[in-house]
N, C-alpha and C positions, 0 to 999 in steps of 0.2 A: 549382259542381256539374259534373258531368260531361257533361248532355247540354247543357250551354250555360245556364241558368238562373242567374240572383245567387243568392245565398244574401241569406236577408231575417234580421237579428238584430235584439235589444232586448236594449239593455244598460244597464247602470248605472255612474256616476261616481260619485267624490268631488269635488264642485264645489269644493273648497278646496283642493285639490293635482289635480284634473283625471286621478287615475289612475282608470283602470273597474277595477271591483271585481266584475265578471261579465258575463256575457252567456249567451245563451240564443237559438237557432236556432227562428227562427216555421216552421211548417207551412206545406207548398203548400196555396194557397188559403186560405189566415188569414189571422191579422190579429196585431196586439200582445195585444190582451186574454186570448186564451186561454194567452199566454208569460209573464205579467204572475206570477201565483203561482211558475212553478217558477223564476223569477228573482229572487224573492222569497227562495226557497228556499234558493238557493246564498248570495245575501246574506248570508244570514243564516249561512248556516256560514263565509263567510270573516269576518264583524266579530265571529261568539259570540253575538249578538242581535241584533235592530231596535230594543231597547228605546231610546225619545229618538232614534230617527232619522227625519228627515222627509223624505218621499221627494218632490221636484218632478217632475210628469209632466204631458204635453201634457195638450187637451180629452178625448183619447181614451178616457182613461182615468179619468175622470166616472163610474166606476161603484160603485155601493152597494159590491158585491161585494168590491173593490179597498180602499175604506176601512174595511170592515170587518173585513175581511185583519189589515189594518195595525194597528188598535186591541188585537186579540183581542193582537199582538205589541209592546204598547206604542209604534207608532211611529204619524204623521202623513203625511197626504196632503196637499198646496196643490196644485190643479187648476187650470184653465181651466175656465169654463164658459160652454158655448154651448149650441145647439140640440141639440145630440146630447144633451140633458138638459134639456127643453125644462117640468119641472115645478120643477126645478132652479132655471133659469133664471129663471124668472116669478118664481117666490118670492124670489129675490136682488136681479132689478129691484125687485120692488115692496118692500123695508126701506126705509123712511124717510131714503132719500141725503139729503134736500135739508134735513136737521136735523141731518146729523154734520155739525160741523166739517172740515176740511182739517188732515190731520196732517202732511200735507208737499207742496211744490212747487216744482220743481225749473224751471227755462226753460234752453234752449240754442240755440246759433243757430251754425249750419254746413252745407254743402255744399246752397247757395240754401235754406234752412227755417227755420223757427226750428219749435222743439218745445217744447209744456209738460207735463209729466205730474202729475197730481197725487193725490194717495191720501188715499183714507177708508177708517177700519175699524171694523168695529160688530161687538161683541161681540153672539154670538145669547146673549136671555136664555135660554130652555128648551134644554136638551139633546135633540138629534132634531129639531127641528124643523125644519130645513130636511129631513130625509128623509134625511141620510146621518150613521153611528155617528160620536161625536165631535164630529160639528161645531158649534163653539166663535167663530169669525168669520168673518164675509166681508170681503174687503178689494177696495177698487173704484179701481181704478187710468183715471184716465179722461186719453188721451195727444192732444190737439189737436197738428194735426202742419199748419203754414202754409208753402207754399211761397213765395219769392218771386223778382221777377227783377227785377234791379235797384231793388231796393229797395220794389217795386208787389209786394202780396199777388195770388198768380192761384189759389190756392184752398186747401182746410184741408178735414183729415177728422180725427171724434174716434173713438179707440177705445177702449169700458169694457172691463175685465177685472175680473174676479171669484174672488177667494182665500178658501181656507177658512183660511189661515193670518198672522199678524201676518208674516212671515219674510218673504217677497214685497214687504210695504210697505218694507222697509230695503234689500230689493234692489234698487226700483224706485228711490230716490234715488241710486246707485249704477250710473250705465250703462254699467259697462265691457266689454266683450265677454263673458268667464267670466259675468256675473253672465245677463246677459239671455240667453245659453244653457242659464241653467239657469232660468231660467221659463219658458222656451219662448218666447220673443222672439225675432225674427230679431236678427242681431248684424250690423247695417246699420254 
Protein backbone atom coordinates (compact mmCIF):
# COMPACT_ATOMS: atom_id res chain seq x y z
CA UNK A 1 0.00 0.00 0.00
CA UNK A 2 1.03 3.22 -0.31
CA UNK A 3 1.31 4.95 2.91
CA UNK A 4 3.61 1.95 4.08
CA UNK A 5 1.15 -0.66 5.42
CA UNK A 6 1.16 -4.69 4.12
CA UNK A 7 -1.65 -5.50 2.26
CA UNK A 8 -3.33 -8.53 4.61
CA UNK A 9 -4.96 -11.20 1.95
CA UNK A 10 -6.87 -14.75 2.42
CA UNK A 11 -6.56 -16.90 -0.22
CA UNK A 12 -7.38 -20.15 -1.35
CA UNK A 13 -5.26 -23.20 -2.87
CA UNK A 14 -5.59 -26.37 -4.53
CA UNK A 15 -3.69 -28.57 -1.88
CA UNK A 16 -3.19 -31.27 -4.75
CA UNK A 17 -1.37 -29.14 -7.40
CA UNK A 18 -0.59 -26.02 -4.70
CA UNK A 19 -2.02 -23.40 -7.38
CA UNK A 20 -4.39 -20.62 -5.52
CA UNK A 21 -7.32 -20.30 -7.12
CA UNK A 22 -8.04 -16.78 -5.52
CA UNK A 23 -7.64 -14.38 -3.21
CA UNK A 24 -9.20 -11.65 -1.65
CA UNK A 25 -7.77 -8.17 0.13
CA UNK A 26 -9.02 -8.22 4.18
CA UNK A 27 -10.06 -4.54 5.32
CA UNK A 28 -7.98 -2.29 7.55
CA UNK A 29 -8.66 -3.27 10.91
CA UNK A 30 -10.26 -6.81 10.04
CA UNK A 31 -9.88 -9.87 10.13
CA UNK A 32 -10.20 -13.23 7.71
CA UNK A 33 -13.90 -13.80 8.58
CA UNK A 34 -15.43 -11.01 7.25
CA UNK A 35 -13.19 -12.05 3.48
CA UNK A 36 -14.23 -15.52 4.13
CA UNK A 37 -17.65 -15.32 1.81
CA UNK A 38 -16.52 -13.02 -0.97
CA UNK A 39 -13.63 -15.54 -1.49
CA UNK A 40 -15.99 -18.01 -1.41
CA UNK A 41 -17.43 -16.17 -4.17
CA UNK A 42 -14.71 -15.98 -6.71
CA UNK A 43 -14.15 -19.67 -5.78
CA UNK A 44 -16.85 -20.44 -6.92
CA UNK A 45 -16.73 -18.72 -10.41
CA UNK A 46 -13.26 -19.90 -11.05
CA UNK A 47 -14.13 -24.00 -10.44
CA UNK A 48 -18.43 -23.38 -11.74
CA UNK A 49 -19.31 -24.73 -8.20
CA UNK A 50 -18.15 -25.75 -4.47
CA UNK A 51 -20.30 -28.61 -5.08
CA UNK A 52 -18.00 -31.80 -3.34
CA UNK A 53 -15.42 -29.28 -2.44
CA UNK A 54 -13.93 -29.28 1.03
CA UNK A 55 -12.53 -26.36 2.10
CA UNK A 56 -9.51 -26.96 5.02
CA UNK A 57 -9.39 -23.54 7.18
CA UNK A 58 -7.43 -22.64 10.45
CA UNK A 59 -9.53 -22.50 14.11
CA UNK A 60 -10.41 -19.15 12.75
CA UNK A 61 -12.82 -19.81 11.03
CA UNK A 62 -14.97 -22.14 13.48
CA UNK A 63 -17.89 -20.36 12.41
CA UNK A 64 -21.73 -21.42 12.04
CA UNK A 65 -21.80 -18.85 9.45
CA UNK A 66 -18.87 -20.34 7.35
CA UNK A 67 -20.27 -23.88 7.48
CA UNK A 68 -23.36 -22.99 6.56
CA UNK A 69 -22.07 -21.06 3.64
CA UNK A 70 -20.64 -24.03 2.45
CA UNK A 71 -23.57 -26.56 2.87
CA UNK A 72 -26.34 -24.22 1.29
CA UNK A 73 -23.24 -24.80 -1.91
CA UNK A 74 -22.90 -28.43 -1.45
CA UNK A 75 -19.37 -28.10 -0.19
CA UNK A 76 -17.64 -29.05 3.40
CA UNK A 77 -15.64 -27.45 6.04
CA UNK A 78 -12.70 -29.58 8.35
CA UNK A 79 -11.75 -26.82 11.04
CA UNK A 80 -9.81 -26.69 14.05
CA UNK A 81 -11.47 -26.29 17.05
CA UNK A 82 -10.54 -24.46 19.99
CA UNK A 83 -11.57 -21.92 22.42
CA UNK A 84 -12.57 -19.47 19.98
CA UNK A 85 -15.74 -21.97 19.87
CA UNK A 86 -15.64 -22.66 23.37
CA UNK A 87 -19.41 -24.74 23.11
CA UNK A 88 -18.01 -26.22 20.25
CA UNK A 89 -15.33 -27.50 21.93
CA UNK A 90 -16.85 -28.93 25.10
CA UNK A 91 -19.20 -30.91 23.06
CA UNK A 92 -16.30 -32.52 21.03
CA UNK A 93 -14.21 -33.19 24.24
CA UNK A 94 -16.93 -34.66 25.80
CA UNK A 95 -18.01 -37.73 22.71
CA UNK A 96 -16.99 -40.81 24.09
CA UNK A 97 -13.09 -40.71 22.84
CA UNK A 98 -12.10 -43.31 25.07
CA UNK A 99 -14.55 -46.10 23.37
CA UNK A 100 -13.49 -45.34 19.73
CA UNK A 101 -11.02 -47.40 18.77
CA UNK A 102 -7.71 -46.11 17.06
CA UNK A 103 -8.14 -45.81 13.27
CA UNK A 104 -4.52 -45.08 12.78
CA UNK A 105 -1.05 -44.37 14.32
CA UNK A 106 1.63 -43.43 12.96
CA UNK A 107 5.46 -42.97 15.34
CA UNK A 108 8.54 -41.10 13.82
CA UNK A 109 11.61 -40.28 15.39
CA UNK A 110 13.98 -37.27 13.94
CA UNK A 111 15.66 -34.13 14.83
CA UNK A 112 16.11 -35.23 18.90
CA UNK A 113 11.95 -36.41 19.20
CA UNK A 114 10.22 -39.02 18.40
CA UNK A 115 6.38 -38.21 17.63
CA UNK A 116 3.10 -40.26 17.59
CA UNK A 117 0.01 -39.21 16.20
CA UNK A 118 -2.82 -41.05 16.33
CA UNK A 119 -6.56 -40.65 14.99
CA UNK A 120 -10.02 -41.32 16.05
CA UNK A 121 -13.28 -40.65 14.16
CA UNK A 122 -16.77 -40.78 15.45
CA UNK A 123 -19.49 -40.49 13.29
CA UNK A 124 -22.05 -37.80 14.95
CA UNK A 125 -25.36 -39.72 15.16
CA UNK A 126 -27.98 -36.76 14.86
CA UNK A 127 -27.57 -34.29 12.32
CA UNK A 128 -26.90 -30.54 14.06
CA UNK A 129 -25.88 -31.73 16.93
CA UNK A 130 -22.88 -30.54 17.53
CA UNK A 131 -24.42 -26.82 16.56
CA UNK A 132 -22.81 -26.47 13.28
CA UNK A 133 -25.08 -27.45 9.49
CA UNK A 134 -23.70 -30.63 8.35
CA UNK A 135 -21.81 -31.98 10.76
CA UNK A 136 -21.32 -35.50 10.25
CA UNK A 137 -17.84 -36.36 12.33
CA UNK A 138 -15.41 -35.29 14.51
CA UNK A 139 -11.93 -36.66 14.08
CA UNK A 140 -9.49 -36.40 17.10
CA UNK A 141 -6.00 -36.34 16.21
CA UNK A 142 -4.07 -36.66 19.42
CA UNK A 143 0.08 -35.83 18.53
CA UNK A 144 2.52 -36.71 21.73
CA UNK A 145 5.56 -35.09 20.68
CA UNK A 146 8.86 -36.56 23.09
CA UNK A 147 11.99 -34.93 22.96
CA UNK A 148 15.14 -36.55 23.71
CA UNK A 149 18.85 -36.00 24.24
CA UNK A 150 20.94 -38.64 23.86
CA UNK A 151 18.74 -40.94 24.04
CA UNK A 152 17.13 -39.76 27.83
CA UNK A 153 13.33 -38.44 27.27
CA UNK A 154 13.48 -34.58 28.88
CA UNK A 155 9.92 -33.97 28.17
CA UNK A 156 6.58 -34.57 25.84
CA UNK A 157 3.47 -32.50 25.07
CA UNK A 158 0.14 -33.97 23.60
CA UNK A 159 -1.83 -32.04 21.11
CA UNK A 160 -5.75 -32.94 20.33
CA UNK A 161 -7.31 -31.53 17.31
CA UNK A 162 -10.74 -31.82 16.31
CA UNK A 163 -12.10 -32.48 12.51
CA UNK A 164 -15.48 -32.25 11.37
CA UNK A 165 -14.30 -34.17 8.48
CA UNK A 166 -12.87 -38.06 7.83
CA UNK A 167 -10.24 -36.14 5.13
CA UNK A 168 -7.94 -34.88 7.80
CA UNK A 169 -7.63 -38.55 9.37
CA UNK A 170 -5.71 -39.71 5.94
CA UNK A 171 -4.05 -36.51 5.97
CA UNK A 172 -2.67 -36.92 9.37
CA UNK A 173 -1.09 -40.39 8.50
CA UNK A 174 0.59 -38.57 5.78
CA UNK A 175 3.21 -35.84 7.03
CA UNK A 176 4.52 -34.35 4.29
CA UNK A 177 4.81 -30.78 4.16
CA UNK A 178 1.73 -29.88 1.38
CA UNK A 179 -0.45 -32.17 3.46
CA UNK A 180 0.11 -30.54 7.07
CA UNK A 181 -0.26 -27.00 5.37
CA UNK A 182 -3.25 -27.77 4.49
CA UNK A 183 -4.76 -28.54 7.90
CA UNK A 184 -3.20 -25.90 9.30
CA UNK A 185 -0.13 -27.72 10.97
CA UNK A 186 3.04 -26.12 10.98
CA UNK A 187 5.23 -27.76 8.32
CA UNK A 188 8.23 -28.31 11.03
Amino acid sequence: MGDGRQVHLLSAYDTSTGIVLGQVQIAAKSNEIPAFTPLLRLIKTVLGSLDGVLVVADALHAQVGHAALLAEHGARLMVTAKANQPKLFAQLKALPWAQVPVGAQTRETGRGRQETRTVKALTVATPGRLGFPKAEQAVRITRTRTRTVKGKCVGWRSVLRHRDAMANALCALQPGRRCRRARGASPE
